[in-house]
N, CA, C and O of each residue as an XYZ file, in Angstrom:
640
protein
N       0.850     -1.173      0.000
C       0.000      0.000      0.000
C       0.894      1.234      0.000
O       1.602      1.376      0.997
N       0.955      1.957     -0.763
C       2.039      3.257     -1.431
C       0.922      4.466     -0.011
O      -0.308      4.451     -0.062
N       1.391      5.003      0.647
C       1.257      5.985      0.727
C       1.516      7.359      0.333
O       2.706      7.621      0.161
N       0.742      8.231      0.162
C       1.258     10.167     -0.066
C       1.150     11.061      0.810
O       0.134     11.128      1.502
N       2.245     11.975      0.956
C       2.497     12.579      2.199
C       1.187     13.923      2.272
O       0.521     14.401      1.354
N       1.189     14.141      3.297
C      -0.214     14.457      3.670
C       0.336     15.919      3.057
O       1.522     16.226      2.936
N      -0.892     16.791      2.680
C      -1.010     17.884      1.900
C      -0.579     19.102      3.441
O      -1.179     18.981      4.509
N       0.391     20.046      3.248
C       0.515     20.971      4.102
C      -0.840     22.091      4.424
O      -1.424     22.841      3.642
N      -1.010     21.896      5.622
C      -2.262     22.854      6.841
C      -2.276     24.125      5.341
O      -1.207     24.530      4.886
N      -3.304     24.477      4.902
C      -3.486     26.105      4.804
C      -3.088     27.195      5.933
O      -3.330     27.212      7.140
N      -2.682     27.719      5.450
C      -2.188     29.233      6.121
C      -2.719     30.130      5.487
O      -3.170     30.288      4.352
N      -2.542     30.970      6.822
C      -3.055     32.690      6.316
C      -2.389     33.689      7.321
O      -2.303     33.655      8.549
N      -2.077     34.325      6.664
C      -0.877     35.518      6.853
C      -2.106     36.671      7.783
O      -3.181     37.174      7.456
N      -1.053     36.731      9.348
C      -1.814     37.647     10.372
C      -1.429     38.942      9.561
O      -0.319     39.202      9.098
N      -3.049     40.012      9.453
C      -2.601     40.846      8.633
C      -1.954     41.895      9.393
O      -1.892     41.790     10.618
N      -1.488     42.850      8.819
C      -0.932     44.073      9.863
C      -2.211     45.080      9.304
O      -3.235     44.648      8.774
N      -2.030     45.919      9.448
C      -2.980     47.395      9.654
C      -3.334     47.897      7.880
O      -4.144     48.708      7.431
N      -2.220     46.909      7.130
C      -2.368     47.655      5.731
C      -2.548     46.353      4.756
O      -2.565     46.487      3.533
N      -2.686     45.037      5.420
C      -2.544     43.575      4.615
C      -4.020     43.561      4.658
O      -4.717     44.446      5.153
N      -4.545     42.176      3.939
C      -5.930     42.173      3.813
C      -5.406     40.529      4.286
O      -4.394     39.961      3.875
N      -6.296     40.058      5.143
C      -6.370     38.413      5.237
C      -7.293     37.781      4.282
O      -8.384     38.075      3.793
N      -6.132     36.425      4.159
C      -6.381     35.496      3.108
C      -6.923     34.270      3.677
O      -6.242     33.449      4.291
N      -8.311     34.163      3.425
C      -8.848     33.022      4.169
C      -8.795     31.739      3.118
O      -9.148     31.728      1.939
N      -8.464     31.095      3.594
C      -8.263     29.027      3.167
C      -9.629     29.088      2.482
O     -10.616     29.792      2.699
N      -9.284     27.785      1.263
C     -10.878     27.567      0.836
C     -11.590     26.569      2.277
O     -11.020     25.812      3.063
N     -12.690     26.883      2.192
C     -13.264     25.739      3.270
C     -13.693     26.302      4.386
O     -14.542     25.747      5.085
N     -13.098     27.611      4.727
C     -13.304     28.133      5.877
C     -14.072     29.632      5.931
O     -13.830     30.378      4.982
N     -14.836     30.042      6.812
C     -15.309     31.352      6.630
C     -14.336     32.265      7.200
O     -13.349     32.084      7.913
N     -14.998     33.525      6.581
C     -13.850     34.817      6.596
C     -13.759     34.742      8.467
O     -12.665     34.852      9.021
N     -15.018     34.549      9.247
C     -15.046     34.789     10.484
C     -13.976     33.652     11.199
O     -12.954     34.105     11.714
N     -14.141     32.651     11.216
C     -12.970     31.735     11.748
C     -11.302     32.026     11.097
O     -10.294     31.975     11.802
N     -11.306     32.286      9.833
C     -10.266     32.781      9.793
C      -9.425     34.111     10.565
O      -8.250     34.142     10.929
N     -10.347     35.041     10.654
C     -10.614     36.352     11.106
C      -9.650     35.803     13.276
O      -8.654     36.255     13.841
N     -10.657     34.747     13.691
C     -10.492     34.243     14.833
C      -9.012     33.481     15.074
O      -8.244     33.876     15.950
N      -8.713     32.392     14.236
C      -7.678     32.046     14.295
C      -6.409     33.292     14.263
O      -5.511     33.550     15.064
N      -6.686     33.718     13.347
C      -5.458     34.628     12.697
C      -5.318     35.566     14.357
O      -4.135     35.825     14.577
N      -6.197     36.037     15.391
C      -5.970     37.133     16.171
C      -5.435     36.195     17.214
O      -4.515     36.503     17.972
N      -6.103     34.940     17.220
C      -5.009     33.724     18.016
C      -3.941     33.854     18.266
O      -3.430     34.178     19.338
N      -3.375     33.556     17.069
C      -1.925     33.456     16.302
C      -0.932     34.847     16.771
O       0.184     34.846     17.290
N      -1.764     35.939     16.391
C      -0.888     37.236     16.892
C      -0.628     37.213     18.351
O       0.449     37.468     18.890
N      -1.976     36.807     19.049
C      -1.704     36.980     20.505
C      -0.279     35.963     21.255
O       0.614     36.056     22.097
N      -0.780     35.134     20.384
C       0.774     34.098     21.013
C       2.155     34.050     20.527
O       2.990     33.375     21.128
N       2.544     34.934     19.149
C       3.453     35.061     18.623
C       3.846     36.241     17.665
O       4.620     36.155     16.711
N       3.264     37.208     18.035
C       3.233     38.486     17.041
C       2.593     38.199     15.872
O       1.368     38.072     15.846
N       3.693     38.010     14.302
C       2.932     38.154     13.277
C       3.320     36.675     12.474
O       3.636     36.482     11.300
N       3.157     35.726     13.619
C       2.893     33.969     12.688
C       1.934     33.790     11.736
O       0.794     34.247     11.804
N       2.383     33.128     10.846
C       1.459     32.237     10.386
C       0.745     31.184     11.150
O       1.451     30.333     11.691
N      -0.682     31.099     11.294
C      -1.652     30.374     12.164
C      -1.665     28.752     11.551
O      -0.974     28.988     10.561
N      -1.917     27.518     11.463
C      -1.618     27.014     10.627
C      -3.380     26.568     11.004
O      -3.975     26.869     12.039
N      -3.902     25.831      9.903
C      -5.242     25.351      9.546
C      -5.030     23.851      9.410
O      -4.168     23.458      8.625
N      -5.925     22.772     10.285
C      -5.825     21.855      9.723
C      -6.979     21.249     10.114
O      -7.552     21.213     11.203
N      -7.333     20.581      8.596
C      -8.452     20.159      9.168
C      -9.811     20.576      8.883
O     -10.759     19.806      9.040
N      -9.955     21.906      8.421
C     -10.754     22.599      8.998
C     -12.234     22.813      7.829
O     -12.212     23.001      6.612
N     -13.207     22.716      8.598
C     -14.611     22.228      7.824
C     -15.317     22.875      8.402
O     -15.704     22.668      9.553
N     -15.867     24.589      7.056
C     -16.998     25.050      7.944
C     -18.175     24.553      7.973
O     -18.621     23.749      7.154
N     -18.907     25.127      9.184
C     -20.046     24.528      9.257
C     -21.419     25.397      8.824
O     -22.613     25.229      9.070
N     -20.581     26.532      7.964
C     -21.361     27.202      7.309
C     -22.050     27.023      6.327
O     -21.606     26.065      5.695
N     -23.355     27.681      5.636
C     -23.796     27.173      4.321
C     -23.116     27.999      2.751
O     -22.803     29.184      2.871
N     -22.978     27.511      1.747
C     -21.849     28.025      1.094
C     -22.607     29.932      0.558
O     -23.808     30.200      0.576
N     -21.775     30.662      0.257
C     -22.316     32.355      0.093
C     -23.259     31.650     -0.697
O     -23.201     30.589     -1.319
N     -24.603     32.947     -0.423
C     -26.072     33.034     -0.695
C     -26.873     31.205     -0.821
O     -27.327     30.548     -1.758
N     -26.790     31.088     -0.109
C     -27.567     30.063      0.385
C     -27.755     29.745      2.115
O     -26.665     29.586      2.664
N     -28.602     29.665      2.765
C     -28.928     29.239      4.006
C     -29.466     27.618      4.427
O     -29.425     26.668      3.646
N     -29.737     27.589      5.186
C     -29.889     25.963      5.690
C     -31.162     26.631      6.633
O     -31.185     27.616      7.372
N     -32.367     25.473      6.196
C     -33.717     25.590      6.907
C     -33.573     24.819      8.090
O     -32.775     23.886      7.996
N     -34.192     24.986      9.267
C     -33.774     23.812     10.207
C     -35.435     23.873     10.228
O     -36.028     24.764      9.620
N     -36.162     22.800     11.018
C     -37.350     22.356     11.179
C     -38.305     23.767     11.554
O     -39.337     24.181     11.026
N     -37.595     24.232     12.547
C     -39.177     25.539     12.845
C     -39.203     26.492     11.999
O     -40.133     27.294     11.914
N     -37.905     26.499     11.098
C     -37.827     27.707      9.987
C     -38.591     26.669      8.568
O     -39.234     27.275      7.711
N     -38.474     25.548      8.495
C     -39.329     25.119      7.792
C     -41.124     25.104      7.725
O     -41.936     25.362      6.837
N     -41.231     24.650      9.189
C     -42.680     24.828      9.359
C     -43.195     26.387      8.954
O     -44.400     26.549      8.758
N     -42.568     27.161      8.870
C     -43.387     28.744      9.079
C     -42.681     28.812      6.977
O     -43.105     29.614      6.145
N     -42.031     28.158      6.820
C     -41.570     28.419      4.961
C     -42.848     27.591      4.377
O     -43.482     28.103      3.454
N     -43.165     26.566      4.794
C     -44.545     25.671      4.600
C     -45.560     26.347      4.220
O     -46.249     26.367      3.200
N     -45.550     27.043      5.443
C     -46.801     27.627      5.999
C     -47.096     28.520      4.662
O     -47.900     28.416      3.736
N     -46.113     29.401      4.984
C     -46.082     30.367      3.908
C     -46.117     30.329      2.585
O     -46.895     31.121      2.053
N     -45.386     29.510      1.784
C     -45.980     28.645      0.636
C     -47.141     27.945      0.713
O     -47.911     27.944     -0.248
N     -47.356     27.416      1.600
C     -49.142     26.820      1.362
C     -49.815     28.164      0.780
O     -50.136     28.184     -0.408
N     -49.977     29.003      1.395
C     -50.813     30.093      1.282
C     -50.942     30.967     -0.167
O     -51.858     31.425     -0.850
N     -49.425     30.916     -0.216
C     -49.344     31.188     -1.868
C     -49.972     30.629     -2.698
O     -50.776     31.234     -3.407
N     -49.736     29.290     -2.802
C     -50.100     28.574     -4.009
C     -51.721     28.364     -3.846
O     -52.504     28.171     -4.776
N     -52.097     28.461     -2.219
C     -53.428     28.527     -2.383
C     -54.225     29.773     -3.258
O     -55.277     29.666     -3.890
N     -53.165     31.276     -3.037
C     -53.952     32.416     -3.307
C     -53.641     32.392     -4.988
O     -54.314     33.037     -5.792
N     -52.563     31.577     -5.333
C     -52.039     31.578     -6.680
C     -53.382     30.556     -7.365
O     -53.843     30.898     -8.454
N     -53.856     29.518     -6.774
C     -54.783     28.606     -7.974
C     -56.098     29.161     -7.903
O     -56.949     29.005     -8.779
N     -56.293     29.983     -6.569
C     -57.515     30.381     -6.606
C     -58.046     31.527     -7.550
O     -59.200     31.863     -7.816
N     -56.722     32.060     -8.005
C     -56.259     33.158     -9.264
C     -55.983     32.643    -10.341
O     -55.431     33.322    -11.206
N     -56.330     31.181    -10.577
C     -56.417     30.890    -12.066
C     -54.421     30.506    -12.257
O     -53.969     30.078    -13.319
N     -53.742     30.715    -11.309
C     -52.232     30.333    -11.723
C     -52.068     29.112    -11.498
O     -52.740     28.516    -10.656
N     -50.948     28.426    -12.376
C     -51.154     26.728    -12.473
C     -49.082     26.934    -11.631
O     -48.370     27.918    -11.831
N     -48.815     26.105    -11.065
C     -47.379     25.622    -10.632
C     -46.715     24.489    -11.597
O     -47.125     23.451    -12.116
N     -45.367     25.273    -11.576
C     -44.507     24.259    -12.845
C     -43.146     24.246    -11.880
O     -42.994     24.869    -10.829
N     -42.203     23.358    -12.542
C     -41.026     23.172    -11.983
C     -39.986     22.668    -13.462
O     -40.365     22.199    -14.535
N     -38.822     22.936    -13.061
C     -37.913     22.163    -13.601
C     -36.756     21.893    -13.340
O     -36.647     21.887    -12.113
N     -35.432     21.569    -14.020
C     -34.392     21.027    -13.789
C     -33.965     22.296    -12.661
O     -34.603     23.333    -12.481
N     -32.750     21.895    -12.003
C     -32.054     23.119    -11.410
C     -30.281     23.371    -12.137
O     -29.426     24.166    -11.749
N     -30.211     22.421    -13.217
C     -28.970     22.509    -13.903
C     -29.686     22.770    -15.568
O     -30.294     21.878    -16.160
N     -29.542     23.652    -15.926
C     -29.396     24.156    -17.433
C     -28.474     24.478    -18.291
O     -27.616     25.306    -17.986
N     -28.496     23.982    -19.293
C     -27.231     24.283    -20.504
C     -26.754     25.773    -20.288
O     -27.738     26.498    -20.140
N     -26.054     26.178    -20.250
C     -24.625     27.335    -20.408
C     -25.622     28.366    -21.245
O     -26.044     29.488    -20.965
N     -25.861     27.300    -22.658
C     -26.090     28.468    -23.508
C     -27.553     29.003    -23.382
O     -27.987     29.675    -24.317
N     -28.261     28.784    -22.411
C     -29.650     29.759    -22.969
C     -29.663     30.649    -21.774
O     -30.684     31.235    -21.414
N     -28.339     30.758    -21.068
C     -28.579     31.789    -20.083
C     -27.206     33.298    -20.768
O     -27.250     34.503    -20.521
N     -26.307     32.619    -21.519
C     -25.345     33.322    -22.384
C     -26.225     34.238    -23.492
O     -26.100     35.450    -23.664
N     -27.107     33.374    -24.164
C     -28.230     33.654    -25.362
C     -28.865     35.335    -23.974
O     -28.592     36.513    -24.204
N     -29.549     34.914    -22.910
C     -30.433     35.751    -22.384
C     -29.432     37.422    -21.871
O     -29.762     38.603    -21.984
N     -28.544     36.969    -21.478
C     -27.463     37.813    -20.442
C     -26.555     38.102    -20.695
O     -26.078     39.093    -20.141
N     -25.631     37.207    -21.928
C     -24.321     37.481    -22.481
C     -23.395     36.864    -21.177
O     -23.800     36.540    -20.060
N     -21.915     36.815    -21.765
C     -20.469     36.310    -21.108
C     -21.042     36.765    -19.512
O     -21.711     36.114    -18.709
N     -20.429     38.286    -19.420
C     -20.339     38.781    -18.037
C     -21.254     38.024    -17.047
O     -20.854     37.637    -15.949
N     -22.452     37.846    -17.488
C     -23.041     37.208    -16.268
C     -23.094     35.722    -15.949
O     -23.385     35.141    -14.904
N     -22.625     35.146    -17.485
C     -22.546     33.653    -17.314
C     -21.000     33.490    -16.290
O     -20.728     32.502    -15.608
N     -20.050     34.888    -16.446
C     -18.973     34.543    -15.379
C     -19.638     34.716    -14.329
O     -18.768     34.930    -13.485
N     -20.760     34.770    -13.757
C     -21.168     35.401    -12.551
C     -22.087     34.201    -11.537
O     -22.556     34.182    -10.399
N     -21.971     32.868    -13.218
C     -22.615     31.747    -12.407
C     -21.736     30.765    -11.520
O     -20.513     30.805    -11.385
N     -22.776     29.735    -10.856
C     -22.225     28.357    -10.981
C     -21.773     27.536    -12.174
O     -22.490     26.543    -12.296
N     -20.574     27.642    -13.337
C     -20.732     26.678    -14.372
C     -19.765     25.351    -14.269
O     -18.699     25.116    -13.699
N     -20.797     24.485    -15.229
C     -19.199     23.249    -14.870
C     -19.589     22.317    -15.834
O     -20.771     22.155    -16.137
N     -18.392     21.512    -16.481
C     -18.673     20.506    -17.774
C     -19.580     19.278    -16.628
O     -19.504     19.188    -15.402
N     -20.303     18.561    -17.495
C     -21.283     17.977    -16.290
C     -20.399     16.034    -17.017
O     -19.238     16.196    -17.390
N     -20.731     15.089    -17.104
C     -20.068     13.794    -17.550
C     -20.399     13.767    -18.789
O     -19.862     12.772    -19.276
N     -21.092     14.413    -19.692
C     -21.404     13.743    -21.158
C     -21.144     14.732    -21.558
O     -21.945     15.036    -22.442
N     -20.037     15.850    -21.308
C     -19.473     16.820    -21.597
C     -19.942     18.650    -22.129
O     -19.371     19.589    -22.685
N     -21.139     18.397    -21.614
C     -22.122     19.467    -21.803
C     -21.896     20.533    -21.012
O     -21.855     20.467    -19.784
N     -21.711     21.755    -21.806
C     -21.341     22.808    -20.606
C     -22.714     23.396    -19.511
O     -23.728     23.671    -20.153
N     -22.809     23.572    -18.210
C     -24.341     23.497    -17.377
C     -23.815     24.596    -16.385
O     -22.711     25.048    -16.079
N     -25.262     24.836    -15.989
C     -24.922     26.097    -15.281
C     -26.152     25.783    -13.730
O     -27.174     25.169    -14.036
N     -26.056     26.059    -12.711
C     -27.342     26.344    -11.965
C     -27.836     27.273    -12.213
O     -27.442     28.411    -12.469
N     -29.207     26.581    -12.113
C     -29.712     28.040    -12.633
C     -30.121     29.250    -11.642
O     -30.569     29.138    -10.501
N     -29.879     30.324    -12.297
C     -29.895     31.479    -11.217
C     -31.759     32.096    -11.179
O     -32.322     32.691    -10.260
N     -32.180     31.779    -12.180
C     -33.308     32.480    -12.264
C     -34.030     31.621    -13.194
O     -33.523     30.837    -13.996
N     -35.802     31.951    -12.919
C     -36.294     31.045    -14.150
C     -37.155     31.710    -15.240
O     -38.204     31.189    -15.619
N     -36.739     32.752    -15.686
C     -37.069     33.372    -17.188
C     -36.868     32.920    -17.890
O     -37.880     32.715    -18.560
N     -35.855     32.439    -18.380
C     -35.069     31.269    -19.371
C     -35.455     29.891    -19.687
O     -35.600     29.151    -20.660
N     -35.557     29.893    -18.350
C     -36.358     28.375    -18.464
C     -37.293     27.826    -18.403
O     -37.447     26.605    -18.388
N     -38.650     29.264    -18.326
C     -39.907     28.949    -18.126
C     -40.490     29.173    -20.277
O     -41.350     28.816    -21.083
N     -39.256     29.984    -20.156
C     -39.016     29.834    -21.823
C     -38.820     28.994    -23.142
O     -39.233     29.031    -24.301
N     -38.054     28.285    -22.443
C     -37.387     27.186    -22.967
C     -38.992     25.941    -22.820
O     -39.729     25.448    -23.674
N     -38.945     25.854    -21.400
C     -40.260     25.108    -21.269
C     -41.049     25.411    -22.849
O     -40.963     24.639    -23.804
N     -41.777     26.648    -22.845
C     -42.667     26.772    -23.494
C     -42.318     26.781    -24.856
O     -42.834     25.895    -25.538
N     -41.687     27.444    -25.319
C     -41.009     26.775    -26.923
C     -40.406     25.578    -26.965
O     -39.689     25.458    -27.958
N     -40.439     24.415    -26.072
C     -40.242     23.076    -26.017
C     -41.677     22.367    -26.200
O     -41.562     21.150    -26.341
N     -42.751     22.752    -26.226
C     -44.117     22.413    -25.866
C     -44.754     22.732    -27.597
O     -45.410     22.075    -28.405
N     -43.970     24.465    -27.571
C     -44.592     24.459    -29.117
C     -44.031     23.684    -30.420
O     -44.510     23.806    -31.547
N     -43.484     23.278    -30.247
C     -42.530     22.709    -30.881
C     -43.062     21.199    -31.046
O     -43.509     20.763    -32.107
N     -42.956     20.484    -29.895
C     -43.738     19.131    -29.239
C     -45.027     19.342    -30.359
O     -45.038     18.793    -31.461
N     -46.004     20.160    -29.899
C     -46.918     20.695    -30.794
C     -46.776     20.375    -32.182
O     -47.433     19.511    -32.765
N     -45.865     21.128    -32.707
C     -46.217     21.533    -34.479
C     -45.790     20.249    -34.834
O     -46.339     19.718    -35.800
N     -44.958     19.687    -34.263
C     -44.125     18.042    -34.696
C     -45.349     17.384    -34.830
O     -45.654     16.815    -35.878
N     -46.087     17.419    -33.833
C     -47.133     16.251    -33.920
C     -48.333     16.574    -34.378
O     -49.347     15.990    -33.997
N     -48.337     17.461    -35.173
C     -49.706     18.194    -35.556
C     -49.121     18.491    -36.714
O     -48.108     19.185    -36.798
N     -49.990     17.762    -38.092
C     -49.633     18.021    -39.416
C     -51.341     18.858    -40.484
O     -51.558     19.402    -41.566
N     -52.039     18.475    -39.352
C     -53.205     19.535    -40.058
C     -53.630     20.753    -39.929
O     -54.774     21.125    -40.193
N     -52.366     21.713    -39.349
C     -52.941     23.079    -38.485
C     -52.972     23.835    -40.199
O     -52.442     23.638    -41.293
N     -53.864     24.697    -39.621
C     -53.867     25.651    -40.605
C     -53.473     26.893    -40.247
O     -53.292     27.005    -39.035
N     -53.228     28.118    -41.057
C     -51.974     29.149    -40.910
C     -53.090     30.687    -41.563
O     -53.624     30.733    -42.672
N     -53.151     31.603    -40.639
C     -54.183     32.779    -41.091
C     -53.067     33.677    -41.069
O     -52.045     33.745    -40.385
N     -53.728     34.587    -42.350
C     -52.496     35.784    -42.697
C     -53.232     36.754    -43.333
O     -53.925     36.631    -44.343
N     -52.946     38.108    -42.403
C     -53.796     39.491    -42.879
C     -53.093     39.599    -44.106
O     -51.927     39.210    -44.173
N     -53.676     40.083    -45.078
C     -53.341     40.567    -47.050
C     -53.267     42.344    -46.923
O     -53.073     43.027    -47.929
């Protein structure tokens, strides 16, 4: 059995008054923030060393529901969708990974740098999706389409 030598602790440089601290991937700015004033207190301006270390945070813009914040998110969606069907609105859903390109097509480069993107296994470039304009789009010119394919007797009106 070959072993490999274990990967060296992340570090981050205690800042002085004019440095900016460099927090480890994995860790939030606040524990870094904590360690690093550690580190000064016991040795001036060490490097703190990291090991190990797994936040227990949820990753930027996303939160974690715990049960009583669920019950009252429930709640609150029940009510919607009640005031939504009683208004004639129907509920749809779809994927939460979409092709690259129909959010590039909607927004251009700059904001596709602004996503989640990543080649997915069958080599397709995918994005999470950030919003669903695009894809409530896509839905529906997927439907018309579905449509005209399977419908060879429509007929076609045109003002003269």
């Amino acid at each position: 059995m070959s072993s490999t030598p274990a990967a060296a602790a992340p570090e981050v440089a205690v800042p002085s008054t004019t440095e900016k601290l460099v927090v480890p991937e994995g860790m939030s700015k606040k524990q870094a923030k904590k360690l690093a004033k550690k580190a000064a207190k016991k040795g001036g301006n060490k490097q703190p060393e990291f090991e190990n270390v797994i936040s227990f945070d949820p990753p930027s813009g996303t939160r974690d529901f715990f049960p009583e914040d669920m019950r009252v998110r429930n709640w609150l969606f029940s009510q919607w969708r009640a005031v939504s069907t009683q208004y004639g609105f129907s509920e749809y859903d779809a994927p939460v990974l979409e092709n690259e390109d129909l959010y590039k097509r909607k927004a251009g480069e700059e904001i596709v740098e602004q996503m989640y993107n990543f080649v997915d296994k069958e080599d397709h470039r995918v994005t999470l999706r950030p919003e669903m304009t695009p894809t409530l789009a896509r839905m529906v010119l997927s439907r018309v389409r579905m449509s005209a394919e399977g419908s060879h007797n429509a007929t076609a009106q045109m003002a003269q």
